[in-house]
C-alpha beads as a LAMMPS data file, in Angstrom:
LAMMPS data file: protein, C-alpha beads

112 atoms
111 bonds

1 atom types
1 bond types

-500.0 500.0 xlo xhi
-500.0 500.0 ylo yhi
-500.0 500.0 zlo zhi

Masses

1 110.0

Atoms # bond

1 1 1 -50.620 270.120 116.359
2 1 1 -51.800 268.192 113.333
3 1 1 -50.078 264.658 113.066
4 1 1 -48.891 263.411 109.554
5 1 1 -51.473 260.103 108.553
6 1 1 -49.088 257.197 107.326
7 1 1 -50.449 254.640 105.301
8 1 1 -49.729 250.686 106.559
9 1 1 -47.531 249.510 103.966
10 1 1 -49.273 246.194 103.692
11 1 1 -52.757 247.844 102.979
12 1 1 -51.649 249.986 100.086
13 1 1 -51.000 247.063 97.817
14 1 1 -54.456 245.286 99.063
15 1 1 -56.289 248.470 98.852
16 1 1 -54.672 249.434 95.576
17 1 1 -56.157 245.905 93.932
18 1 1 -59.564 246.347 95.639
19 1 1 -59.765 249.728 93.581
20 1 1 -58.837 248.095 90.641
21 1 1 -61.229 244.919 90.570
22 1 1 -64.264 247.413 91.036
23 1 1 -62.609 249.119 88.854
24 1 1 -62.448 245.905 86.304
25 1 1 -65.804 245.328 86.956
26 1 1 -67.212 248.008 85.274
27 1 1 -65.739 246.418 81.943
28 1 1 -66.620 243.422 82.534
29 1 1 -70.433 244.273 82.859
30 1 1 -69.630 246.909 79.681
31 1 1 -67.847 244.017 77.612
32 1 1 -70.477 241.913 76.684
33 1 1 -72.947 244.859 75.868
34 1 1 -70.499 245.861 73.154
35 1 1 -71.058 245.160 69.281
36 1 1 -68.518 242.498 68.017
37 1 1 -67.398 245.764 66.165
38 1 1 -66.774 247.902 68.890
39 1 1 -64.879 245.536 70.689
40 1 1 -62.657 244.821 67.459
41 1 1 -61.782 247.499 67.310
42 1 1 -60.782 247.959 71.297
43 1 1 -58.694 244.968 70.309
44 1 1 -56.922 246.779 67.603
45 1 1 -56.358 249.914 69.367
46 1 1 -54.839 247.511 72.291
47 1 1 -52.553 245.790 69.966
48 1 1 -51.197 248.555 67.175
49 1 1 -51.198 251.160 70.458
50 1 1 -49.466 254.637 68.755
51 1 1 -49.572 252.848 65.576
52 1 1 -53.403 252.787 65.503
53 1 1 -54.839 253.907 62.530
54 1 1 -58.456 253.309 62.356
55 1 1 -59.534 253.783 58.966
56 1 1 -56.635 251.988 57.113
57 1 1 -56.651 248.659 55.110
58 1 1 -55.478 246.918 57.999
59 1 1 -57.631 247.894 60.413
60 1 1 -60.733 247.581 58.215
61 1 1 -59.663 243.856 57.670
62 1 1 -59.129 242.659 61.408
63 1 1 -62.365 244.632 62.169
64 1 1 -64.001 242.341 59.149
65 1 1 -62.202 239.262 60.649
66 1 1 -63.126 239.958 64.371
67 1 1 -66.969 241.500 63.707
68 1 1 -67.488 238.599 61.104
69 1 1 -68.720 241.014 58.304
70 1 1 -67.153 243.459 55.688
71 1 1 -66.438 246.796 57.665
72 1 1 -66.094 250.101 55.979
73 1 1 -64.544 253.474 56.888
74 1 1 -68.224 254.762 58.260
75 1 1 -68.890 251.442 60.541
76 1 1 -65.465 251.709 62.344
77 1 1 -66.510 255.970 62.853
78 1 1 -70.080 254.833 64.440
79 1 1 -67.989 251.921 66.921
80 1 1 -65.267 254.350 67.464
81 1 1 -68.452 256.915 68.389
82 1 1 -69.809 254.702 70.942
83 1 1 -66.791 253.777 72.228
84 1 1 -66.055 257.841 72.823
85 1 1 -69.476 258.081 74.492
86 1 1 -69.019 255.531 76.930
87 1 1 -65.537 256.778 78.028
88 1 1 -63.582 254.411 76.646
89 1 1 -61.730 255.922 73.941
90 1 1 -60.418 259.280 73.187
91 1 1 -59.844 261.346 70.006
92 1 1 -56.269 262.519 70.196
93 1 1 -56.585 264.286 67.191
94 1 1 -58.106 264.071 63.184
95 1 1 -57.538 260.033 62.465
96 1 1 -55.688 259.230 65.929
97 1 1 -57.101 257.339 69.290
98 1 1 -56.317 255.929 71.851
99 1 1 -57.509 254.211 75.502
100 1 1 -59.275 256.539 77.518
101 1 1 -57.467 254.495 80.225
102 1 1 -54.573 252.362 80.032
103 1 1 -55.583 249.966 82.485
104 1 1 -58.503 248.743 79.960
105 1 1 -55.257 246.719 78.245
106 1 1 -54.432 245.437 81.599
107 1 1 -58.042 244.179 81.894
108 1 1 -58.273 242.401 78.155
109 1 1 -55.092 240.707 78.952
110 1 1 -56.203 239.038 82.074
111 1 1 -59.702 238.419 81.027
112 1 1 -58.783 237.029 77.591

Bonds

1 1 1 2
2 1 2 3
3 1 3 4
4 1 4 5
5 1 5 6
6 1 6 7
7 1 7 8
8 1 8 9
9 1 9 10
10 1 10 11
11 1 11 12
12 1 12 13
13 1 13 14
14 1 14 15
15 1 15 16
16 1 16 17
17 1 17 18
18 1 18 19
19 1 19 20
20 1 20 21
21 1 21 22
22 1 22 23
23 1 23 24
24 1 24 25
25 1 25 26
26 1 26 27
27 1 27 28
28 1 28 29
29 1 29 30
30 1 30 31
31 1 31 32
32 1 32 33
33 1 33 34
34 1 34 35
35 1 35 36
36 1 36 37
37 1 37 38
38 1 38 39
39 1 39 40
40 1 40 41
41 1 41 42
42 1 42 43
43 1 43 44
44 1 44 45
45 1 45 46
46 1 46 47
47 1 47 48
48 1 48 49
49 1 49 50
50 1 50 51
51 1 51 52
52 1 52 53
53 1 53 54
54 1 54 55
55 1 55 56
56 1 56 57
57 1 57 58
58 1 58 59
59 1 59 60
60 1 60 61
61 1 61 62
62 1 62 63
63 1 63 64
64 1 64 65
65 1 65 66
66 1 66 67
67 1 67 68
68 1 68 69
69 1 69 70
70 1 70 71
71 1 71 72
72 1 72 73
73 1 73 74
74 1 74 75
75 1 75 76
76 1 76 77
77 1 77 78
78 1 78 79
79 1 79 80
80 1 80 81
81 1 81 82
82 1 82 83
83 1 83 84
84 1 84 85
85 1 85 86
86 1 86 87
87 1 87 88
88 1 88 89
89 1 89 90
90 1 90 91
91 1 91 92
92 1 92 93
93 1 93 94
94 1 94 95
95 1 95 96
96 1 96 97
97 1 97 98
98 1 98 99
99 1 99 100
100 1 100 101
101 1 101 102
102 1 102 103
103 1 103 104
104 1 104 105
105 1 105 106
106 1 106 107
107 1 107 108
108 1 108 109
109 1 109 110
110 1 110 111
111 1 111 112
């Protein structure tokens, strides 16, 4: 007879932050590899969420703010890119992304 496993309620809530500060640790050792472009524009896809739109004036001039140089169309394509290849971003379709994973907000608002 095969008994049904139960999970102690107070190690769920322990466990579940373990998993998430290894987790977290991943981007914090990814972070400062990043380009001060590709993590502009993480920061803009965090804070416009569905109303990210990567290519538009706006964007192009907090990327230029954040990066500290004048960002075109093609330089915000090559971070976007990188950021794709790494896991961190995905193309939703023509012109829209978003967070590969959610909890990457989570992790810029406690670490910053």
């Amino acid at each position: 007879m095969a008994r049904d496993f139960v999970f102690p309620r107070r190690s769920l809530p322990k466990n579940a932050i373990a998993a998430r500060e290894t987790y977290w640790a991943e981007f914090d050792a990814l972070w400062p590899a990043m380009t001060p472009l590709q993590q502009a524009v993480l920061k803009r896809i965090i804070s416009q969420g569905g109303r990210y739109r990567p290519f538009d004036a706006a964007s192009l001039a907090a990327y230029s703010a954040d990066a500290g140089q004048n960002i075109v169309a093609a330089d915000a394509q090559s971070a976007l890119d990188h950021l794709r290849d790494k896991g961190l971003v995905v193309r939703l379709e023509r012109g829209r992304y978003a967070l590969e994973d959610d909890s990457l907000a989570e992790w810029m608002a406690q670490r910053f």
